[in-house]
C-alpha positions as CSV (number, residue, x, y, z in Angstrom):
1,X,-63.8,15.9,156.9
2,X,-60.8,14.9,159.1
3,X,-58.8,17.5,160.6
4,X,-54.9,18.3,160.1
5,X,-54.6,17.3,163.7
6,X,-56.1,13.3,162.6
7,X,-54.4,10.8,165.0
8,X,-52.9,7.6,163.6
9,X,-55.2,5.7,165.3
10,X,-57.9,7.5,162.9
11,X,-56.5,5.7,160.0
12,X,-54.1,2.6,160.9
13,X,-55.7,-1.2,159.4
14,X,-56.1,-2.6,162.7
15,X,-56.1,-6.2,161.2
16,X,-52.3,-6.7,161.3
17,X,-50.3,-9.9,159.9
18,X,-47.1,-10.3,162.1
19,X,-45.3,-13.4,162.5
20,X,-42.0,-14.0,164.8
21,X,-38.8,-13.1,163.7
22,X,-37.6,-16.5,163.2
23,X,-40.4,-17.3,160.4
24,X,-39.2,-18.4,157.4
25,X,-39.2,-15.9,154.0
26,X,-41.4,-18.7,153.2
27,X,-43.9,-18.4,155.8
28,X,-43.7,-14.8,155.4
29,X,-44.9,-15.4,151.9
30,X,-47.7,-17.6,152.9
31,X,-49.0,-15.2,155.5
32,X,-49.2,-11.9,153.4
33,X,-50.7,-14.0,150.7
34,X,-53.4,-15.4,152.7
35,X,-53.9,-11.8,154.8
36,X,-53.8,-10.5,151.2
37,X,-51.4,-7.7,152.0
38,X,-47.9,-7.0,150.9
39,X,-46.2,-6.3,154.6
40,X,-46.2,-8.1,157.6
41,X,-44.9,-7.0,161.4
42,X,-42.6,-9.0,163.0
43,X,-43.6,-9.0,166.5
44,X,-41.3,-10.5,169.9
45,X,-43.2,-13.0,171.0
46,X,-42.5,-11.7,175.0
47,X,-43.7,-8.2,174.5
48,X,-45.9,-8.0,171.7
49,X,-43.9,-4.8,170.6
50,X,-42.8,-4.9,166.7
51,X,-38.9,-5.5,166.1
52,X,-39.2,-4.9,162.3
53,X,-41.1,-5.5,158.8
54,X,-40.8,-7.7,155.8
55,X,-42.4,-6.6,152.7
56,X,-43.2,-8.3,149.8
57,X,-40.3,-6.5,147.9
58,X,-37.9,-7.0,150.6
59,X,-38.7,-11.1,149.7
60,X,-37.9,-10.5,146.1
61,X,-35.2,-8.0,146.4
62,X,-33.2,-9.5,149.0
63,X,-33.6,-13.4,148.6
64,X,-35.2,-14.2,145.8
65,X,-33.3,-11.9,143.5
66,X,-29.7,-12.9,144.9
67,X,-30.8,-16.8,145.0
68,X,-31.3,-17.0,148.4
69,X,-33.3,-19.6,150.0
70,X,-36.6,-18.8,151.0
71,X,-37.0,-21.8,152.8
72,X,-34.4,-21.4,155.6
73,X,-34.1,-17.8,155.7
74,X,-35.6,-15.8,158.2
75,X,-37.4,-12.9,158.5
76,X,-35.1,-11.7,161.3
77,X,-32.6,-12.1,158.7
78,X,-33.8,-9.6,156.2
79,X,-35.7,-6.8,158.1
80,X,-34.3,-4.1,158.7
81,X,-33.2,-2.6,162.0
82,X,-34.0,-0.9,164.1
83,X,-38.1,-1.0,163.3
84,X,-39.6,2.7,162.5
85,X,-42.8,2.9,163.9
86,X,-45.4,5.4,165.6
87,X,-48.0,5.4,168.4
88,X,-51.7,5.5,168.1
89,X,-51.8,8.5,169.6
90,X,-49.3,10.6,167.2
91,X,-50.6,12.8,164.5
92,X,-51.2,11.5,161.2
93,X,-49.1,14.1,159.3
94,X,-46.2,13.5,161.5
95,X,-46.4,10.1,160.8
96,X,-46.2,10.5,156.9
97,X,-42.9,12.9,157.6
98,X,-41.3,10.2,159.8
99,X,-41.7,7.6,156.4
100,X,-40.9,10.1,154.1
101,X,-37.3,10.8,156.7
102,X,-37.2,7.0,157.2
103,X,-37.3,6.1,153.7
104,X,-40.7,3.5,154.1
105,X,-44.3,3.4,153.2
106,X,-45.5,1.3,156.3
107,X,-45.4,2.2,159.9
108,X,-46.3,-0.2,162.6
109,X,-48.6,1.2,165.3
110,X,-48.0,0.7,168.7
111,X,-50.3,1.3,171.9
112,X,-49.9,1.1,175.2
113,X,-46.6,-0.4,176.5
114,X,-45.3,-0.3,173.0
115,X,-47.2,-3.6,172.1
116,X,-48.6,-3.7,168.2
117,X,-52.0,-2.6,167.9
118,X,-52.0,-1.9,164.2
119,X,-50.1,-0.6,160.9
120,X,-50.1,2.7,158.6
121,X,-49.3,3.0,155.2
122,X,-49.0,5.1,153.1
123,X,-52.1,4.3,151.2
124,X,-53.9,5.0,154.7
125,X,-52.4,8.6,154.3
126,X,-53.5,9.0,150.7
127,X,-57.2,9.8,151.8
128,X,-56.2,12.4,154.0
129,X,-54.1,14.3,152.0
130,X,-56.9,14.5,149.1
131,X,-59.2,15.6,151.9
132,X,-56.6,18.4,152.6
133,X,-55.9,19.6,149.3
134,X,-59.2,19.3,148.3
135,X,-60.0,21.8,151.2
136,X,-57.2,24.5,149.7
137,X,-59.1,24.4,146.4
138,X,-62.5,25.1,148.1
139,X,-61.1,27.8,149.7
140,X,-59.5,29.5,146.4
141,X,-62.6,29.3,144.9
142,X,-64.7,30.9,147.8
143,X,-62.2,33.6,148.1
144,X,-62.1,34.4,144.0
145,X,-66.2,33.6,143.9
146,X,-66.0,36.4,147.2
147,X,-63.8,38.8,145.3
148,X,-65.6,38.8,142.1
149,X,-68.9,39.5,144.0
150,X,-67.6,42.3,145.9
151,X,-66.3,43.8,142.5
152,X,-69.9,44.4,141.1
């Protein structure tokens, strides 16, 4: 079982989809289709550090929906700003507080230098917390199973 103290690193997808920010909603499209995920990082080309996300529903909600075309508009255009993200190193249930302050579900990762190394989302998270709570109810039942015995 993973500790409370679980870095990020522990659980980020290290297979990350980023494109520049000046790639179209289109190629955005074509790139999370083909990675077969639903987010991906934009990353400056010089640095290698993440400057925002695009997500799937950010497509649909903020171009699609309004008529916007997908074809000329960027991915600069619609992420937002500035980019919430977290370092390899930073504990995993940290991380899921920063979303939950943030207000989003994926977190790129960043390593040394502040260059991309990987995303977290929330799914990632969803593992540990079972693994947590699970924990709590092995350790109700040990402590009734305990007091019943000592009862006899």
């Amino acid at each position: 079982m993973r500790s409370p103290g679980t870095q990020v690193r522990d659980l980020a997808i290290r297979d990350v989809v980023s494109v520049s920010p000046g790639a179209t909603l289109r190629e955005c499209a074509q790139a999370m289709r083909a990675g077969h995920v639903g987010c991906v990082v934009l990353v400056d080309e010089g640095s290698g550090r993440p400057v925002g996300v695009v997500t799937d529903r950010d497509i649909v909600v903020e171009a699609i929906a309004v008529g916007l075309d997908c074809a000329t508009m960027t991915a600069g255009d619609i992420a937002a700003r500035p980019v919430v993200s977290v370092r390899e190193e930073d504990d995993a249930v940290e991380a899921m507080a920063r979303m939950r302050e943030c207000g989003v579900r994926r977190l790129p990762v960043t390593g040394a230098h502040g260059k991309l190394v990987g995303v977290l989302a929330l799914d990632d998270l969803i593992g540990l917390v079972a693994e947590l709570a699970d924990s709590v109810i092995r350790v109700i039942a040990a402590e009734k199973t305990k007091e019943a015995q000592s009862r006899r």
